[in-house]
C-alpha positions as CSV (number, residue, x, y, z in Angstrom):
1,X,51.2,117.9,146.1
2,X,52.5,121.2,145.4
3,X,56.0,120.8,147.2
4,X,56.3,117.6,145.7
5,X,55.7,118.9,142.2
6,X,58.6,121.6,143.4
7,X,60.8,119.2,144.3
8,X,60.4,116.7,141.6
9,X,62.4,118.8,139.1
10,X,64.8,119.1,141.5
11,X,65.8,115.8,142.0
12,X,65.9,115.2,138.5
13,X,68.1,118.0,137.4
14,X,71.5,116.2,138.1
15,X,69.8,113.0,135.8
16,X,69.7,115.5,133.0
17,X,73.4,117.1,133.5
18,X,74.8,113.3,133.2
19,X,77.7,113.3,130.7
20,X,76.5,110.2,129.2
21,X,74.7,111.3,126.2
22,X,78.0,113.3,125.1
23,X,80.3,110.7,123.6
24,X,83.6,111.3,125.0
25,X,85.7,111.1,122.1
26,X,83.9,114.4,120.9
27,X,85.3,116.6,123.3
28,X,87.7,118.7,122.0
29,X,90.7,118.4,123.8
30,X,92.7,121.1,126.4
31,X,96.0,119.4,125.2
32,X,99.0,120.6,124.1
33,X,100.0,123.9,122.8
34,X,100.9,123.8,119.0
35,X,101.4,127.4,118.6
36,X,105.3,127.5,118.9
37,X,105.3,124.5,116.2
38,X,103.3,127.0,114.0
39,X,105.4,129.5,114.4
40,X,108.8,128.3,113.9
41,X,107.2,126.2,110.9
42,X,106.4,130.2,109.7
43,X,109.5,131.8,110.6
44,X,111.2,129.1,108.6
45,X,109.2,129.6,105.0
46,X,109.4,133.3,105.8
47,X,113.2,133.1,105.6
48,X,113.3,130.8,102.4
49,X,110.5,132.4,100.6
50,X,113.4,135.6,100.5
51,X,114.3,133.2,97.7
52,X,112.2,130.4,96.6
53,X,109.3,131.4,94.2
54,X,106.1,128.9,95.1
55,X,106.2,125.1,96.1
56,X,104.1,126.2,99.4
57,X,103.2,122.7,99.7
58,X,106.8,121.0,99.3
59,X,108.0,123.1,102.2
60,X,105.1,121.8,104.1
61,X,105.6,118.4,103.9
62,X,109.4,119.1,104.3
63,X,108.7,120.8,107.8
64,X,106.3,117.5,108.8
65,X,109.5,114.9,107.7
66,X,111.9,116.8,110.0
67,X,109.2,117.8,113.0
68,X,108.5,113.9,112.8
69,X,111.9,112.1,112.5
70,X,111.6,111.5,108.8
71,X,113.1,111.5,105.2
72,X,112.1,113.0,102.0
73,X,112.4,111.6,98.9
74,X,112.0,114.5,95.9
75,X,111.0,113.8,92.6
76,X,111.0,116.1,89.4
77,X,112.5,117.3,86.5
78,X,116.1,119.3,86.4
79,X,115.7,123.1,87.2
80,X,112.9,123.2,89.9
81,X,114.8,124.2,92.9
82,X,114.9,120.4,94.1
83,X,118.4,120.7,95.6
84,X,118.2,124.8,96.2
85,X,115.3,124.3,98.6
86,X,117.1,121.4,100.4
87,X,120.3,123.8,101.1
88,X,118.0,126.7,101.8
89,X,116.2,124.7,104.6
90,X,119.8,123.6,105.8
91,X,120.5,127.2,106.2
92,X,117.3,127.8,107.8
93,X,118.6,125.1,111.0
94,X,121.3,126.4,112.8
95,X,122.6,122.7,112.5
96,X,125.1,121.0,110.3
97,X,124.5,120.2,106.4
98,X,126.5,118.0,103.9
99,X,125.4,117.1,100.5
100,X,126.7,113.7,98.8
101,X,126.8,113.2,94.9
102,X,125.8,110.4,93.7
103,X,127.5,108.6,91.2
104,X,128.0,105.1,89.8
105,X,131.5,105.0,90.8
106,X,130.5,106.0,94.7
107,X,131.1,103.1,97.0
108,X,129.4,102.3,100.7
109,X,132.5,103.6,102.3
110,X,132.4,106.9,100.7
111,X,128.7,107.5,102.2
112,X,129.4,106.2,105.8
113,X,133.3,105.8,106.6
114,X,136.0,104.0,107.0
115,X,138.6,102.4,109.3
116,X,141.6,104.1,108.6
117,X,144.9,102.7,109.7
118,X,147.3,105.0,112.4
119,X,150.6,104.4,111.6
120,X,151.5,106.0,115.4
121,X,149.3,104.1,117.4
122,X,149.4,100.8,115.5
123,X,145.5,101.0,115.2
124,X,142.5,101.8,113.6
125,X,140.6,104.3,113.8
126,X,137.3,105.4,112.3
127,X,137.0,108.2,109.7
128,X,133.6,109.4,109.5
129,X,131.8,109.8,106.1
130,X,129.6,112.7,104.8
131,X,126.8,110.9,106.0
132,X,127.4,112.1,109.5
133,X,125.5,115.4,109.5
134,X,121.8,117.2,110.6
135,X,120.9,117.6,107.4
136,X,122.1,115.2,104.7
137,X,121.4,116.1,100.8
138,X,121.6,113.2,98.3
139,X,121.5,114.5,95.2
140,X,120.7,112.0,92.1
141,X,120.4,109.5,94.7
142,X,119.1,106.8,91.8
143,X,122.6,107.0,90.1
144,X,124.9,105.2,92.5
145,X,124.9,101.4,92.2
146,X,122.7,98.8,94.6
147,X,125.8,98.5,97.3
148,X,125.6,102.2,98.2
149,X,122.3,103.3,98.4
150,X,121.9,100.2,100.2
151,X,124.3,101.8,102.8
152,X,121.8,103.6,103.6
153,X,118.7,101.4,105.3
154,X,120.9,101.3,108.9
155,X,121.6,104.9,108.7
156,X,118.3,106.2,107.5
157,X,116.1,103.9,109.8
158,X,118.0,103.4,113.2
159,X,119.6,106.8,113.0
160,X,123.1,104.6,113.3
161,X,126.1,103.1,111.1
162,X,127.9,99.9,111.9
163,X,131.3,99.7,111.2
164,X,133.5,96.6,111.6
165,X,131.1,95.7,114.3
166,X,131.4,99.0,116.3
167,X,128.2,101.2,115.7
168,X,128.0,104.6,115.4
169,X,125.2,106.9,116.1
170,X,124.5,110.3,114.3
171,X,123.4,113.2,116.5
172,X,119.9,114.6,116.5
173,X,118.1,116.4,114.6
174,X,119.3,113.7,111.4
175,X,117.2,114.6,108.3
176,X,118.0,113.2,104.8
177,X,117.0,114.9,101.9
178,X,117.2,112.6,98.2
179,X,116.3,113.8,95.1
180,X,116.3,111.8,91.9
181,X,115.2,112.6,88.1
182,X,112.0,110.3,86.8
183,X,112.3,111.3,83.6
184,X,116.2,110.6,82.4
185,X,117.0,106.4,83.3
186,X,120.0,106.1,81.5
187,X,122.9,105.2,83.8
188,X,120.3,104.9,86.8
189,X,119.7,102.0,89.1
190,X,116.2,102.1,90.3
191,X,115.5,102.7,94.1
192,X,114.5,99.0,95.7
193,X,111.2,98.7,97.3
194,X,112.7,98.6,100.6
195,X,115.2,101.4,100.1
196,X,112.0,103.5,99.2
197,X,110.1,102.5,102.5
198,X,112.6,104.3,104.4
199,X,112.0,107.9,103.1
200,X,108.8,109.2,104.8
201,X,107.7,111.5,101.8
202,X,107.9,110.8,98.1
203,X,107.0,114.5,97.0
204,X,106.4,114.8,93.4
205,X,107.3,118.2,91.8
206,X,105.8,120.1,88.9
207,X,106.9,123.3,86.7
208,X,106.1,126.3,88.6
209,X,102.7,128.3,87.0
210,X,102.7,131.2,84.9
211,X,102.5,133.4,87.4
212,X,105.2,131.9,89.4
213,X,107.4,131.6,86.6
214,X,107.1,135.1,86.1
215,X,108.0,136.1,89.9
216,X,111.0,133.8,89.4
217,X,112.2,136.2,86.4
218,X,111.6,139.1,88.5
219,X,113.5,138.4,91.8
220,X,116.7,136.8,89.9
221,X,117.1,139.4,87.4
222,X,119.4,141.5,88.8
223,X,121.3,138.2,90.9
224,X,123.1,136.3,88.7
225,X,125.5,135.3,91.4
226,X,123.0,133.8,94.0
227,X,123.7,136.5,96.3
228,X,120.0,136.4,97.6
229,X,120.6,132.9,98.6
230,X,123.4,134.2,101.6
231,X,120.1,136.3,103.3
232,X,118.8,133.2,104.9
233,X,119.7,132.7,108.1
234,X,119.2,130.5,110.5
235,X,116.0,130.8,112.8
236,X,115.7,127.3,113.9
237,X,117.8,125.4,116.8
238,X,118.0,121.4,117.5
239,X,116.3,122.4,120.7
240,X,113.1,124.1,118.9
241,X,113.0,120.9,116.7
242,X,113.2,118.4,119.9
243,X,110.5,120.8,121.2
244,X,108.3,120.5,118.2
245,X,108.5,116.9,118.2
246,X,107.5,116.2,121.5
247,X,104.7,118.7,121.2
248,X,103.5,117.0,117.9
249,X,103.5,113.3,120.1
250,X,101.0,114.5,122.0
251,X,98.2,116.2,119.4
252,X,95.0,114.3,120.0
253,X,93.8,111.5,117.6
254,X,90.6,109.9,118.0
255,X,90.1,106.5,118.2
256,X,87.9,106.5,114.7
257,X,90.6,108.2,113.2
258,X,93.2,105.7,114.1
259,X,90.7,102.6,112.2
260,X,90.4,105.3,109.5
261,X,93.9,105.1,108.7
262,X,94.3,101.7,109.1
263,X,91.5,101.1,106.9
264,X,92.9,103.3,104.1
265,X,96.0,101.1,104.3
266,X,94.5,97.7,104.3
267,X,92.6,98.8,101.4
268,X,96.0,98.9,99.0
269,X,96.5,95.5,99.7
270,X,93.2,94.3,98.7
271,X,92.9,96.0,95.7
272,X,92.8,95.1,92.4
273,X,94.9,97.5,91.1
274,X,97.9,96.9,93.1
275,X,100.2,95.2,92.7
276,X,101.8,95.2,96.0
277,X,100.2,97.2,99.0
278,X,101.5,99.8,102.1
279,X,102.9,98.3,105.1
280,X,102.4,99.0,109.0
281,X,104.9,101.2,108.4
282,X,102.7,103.5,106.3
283,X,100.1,103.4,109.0
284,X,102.7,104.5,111.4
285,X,103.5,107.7,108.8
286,X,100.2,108.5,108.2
287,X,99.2,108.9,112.0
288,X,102.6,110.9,113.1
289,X,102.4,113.0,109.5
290,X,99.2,113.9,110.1
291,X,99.5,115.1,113.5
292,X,101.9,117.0,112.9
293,X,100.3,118.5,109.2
294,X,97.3,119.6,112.6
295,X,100.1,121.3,114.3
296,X,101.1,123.3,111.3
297,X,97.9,124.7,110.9
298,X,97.7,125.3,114.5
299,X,95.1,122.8,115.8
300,X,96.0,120.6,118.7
301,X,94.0,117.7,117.2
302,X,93.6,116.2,114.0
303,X,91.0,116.0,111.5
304,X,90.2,113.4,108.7
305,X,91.4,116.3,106.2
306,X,95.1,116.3,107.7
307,X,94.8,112.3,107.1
308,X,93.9,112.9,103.4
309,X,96.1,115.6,103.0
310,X,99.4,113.4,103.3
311,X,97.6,110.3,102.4
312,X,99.4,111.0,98.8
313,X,103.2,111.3,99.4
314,X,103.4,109.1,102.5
315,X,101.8,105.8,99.8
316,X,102.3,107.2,96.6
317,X,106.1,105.6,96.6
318,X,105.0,102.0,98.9
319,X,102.7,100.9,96.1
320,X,103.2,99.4,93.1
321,X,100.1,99.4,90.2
322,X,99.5,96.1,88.2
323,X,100.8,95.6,85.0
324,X,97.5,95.5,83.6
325,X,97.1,99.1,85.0
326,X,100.5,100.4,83.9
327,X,99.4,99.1,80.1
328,X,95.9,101.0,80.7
329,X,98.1,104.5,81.1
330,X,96.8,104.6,85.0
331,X,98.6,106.3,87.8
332,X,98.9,105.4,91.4
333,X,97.3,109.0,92.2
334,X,95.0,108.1,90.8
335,X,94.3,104.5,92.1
336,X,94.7,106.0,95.5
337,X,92.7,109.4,95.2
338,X,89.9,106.5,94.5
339,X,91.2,104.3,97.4
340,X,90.7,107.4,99.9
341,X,87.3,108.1,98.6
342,X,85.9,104.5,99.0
343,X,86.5,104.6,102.6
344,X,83.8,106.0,105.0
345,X,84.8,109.2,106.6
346,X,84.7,109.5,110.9
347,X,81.9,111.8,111.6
């Protein structure tokens, strides 16, 4: 009796070492290493915050859109470094940058291109517009009449421009950068639903705080020329983004996480506040945007908090609130902020 109480344990050690009462999807992954996307992310904001006072978070969410593929939208008020930061990020890329005007008077061909005739060879041949760039600043992108912005769904979703049947493809990285004005509407044509869809981001800007006001006042007092501007350099190559991107691909995502997002966006369109709800496109966003907001903070996997985090400004602009709520004085922040807390966090 004595051996076999010995050896009883021992047969049942390697029943108690089963990894069957450790759920799989709890293991934290060995994956990919996210530390060069958080440190070209860091070098970057290093270089522009020689010059821009604040709006951590903007530059965030800017870094995300172009480590993921996307386009920002940027919404605020005159005078808070909407278009500065755009063409401080473009100096930041060692890529090349073009900025477009808006205006009513714009026309498609402007933005894209144009066949232009050759009086020597009897032909046409294709002049490329401004549009053909890395990074692409629209600025007042709301003024320009219905025909040219929507020049831009091909370009901005398929990374392409047909011409007279003959397409044309813009070379990587491609990042568009729009800005527009909520609060003057006269002479404005307002964005389409399914212009909107295209941009990524909708970031909404504020007025800097006090404080930051006050550090704006002290680094631009003795440049009134914008000489500080010409200290950013470039410390980021197409290569280093192709490299982040394919790095932020592979961060982990749990299963849970995955229904979590989904839920989130079936929830707009059953809600009684909406008017009209997010599309599968939006679940698409919020899964690659928050992979890649886990690779900024230098995690290999993601977290319900990196889902919340750009839960705002990848839906805030593929919504639309009731008229009943509009009347009320509510906002979609929020409708959603409520939306977000309704559904039942993975554990």
């Amino acid at each position: 009796m004595l051996e076999n109480e010995t050896e009883y344990p021992e047969q049942q050690e390697p029943e108690l070492e089963q990894p069957e009462t450790v759920a799989p999807e709890m293991v934290q992954p060995q994956g990919v290493d996210v530390d060069p996307v958080m440190i070209r992310a860091e070098r970057v904001k290093t270089e522009i915050g020689q010059v821009l006072v604040g709006q951590e978070e903007m530059l965030d969410l800017l870094l995300i859109a172009l480590f993921t593929g996307g386009h920002v939208l940027l919404e605020g008020v005159p005078g808070i470094a909407k278009t500065l930061t755009a063409k401080l990020l473009a100096r930041s890329i060692d890529t090349g940058f073009s900025r477009i005007q808006f205006t009513p008077d714009l026309m498609p061909a402007d933005v894209v291109g144009t066949p232009v005739y050759n009086m020597k060879t009897s032909d046409f041949n294709f002049k490329s517009g401004p549009i053909f760039s890395n990074v692409v600043l629209i600025d007042e992108i709301n003024r320009a009449p219905a025909k040219t912005q929507a020049a831009l769904f091909e370009v901005m979703e398929e990374k392409q421009v047909t011409v007279d049947g003959v397409t044309h493809r813009m070379s990587a990285p491609f990042f568009v950068v729009a800005t527009q004005n909520p609060i003057e509407q006269e002479g404005t044509y307002k964005l389409p639903e399914a212009q909107l869809d295209r941009f990524l981001f909708k970031i909404q800007l504020q007025y800097p705080s006090l404080e930051e006001e006050k550090g704006i006042l002290r680094r631009f007092h003795n440049d009134f020329n914008g000489a500080l501007r010409e200290t950013v350099v470039a410390v980021l190559s197409p290569t280093d983004i192709a490299d982040c991107q394919q790095r932020i691909e592979q961060v982990y995502i749990r299963e849970e996480l995955l229904d979590y997002i989904a839920a989130i966006v079936h929830s707009t369109r059953n809600n009684a506040d909406l008017f009209l709800g997010a599309s599968p496109r939006a679940s698409l966003a919020l899964m690659k945007t928050a992979k890649a907001a886990a690779a900024l903070a230098g995690r290999n996997f993601v977290t319900p908090d990196d889902i919340r985090y750009v839960s705002f400004p990848v839906l805030n602009h593929r919504v639309i609130l009731t008229p009943e709520r509009e009347m009320e004085g509510y906002s979609t922040r929020e409708v959603l902020d409520e939306i977000v807390k309704k559904i039942e966090v993975p554990r």
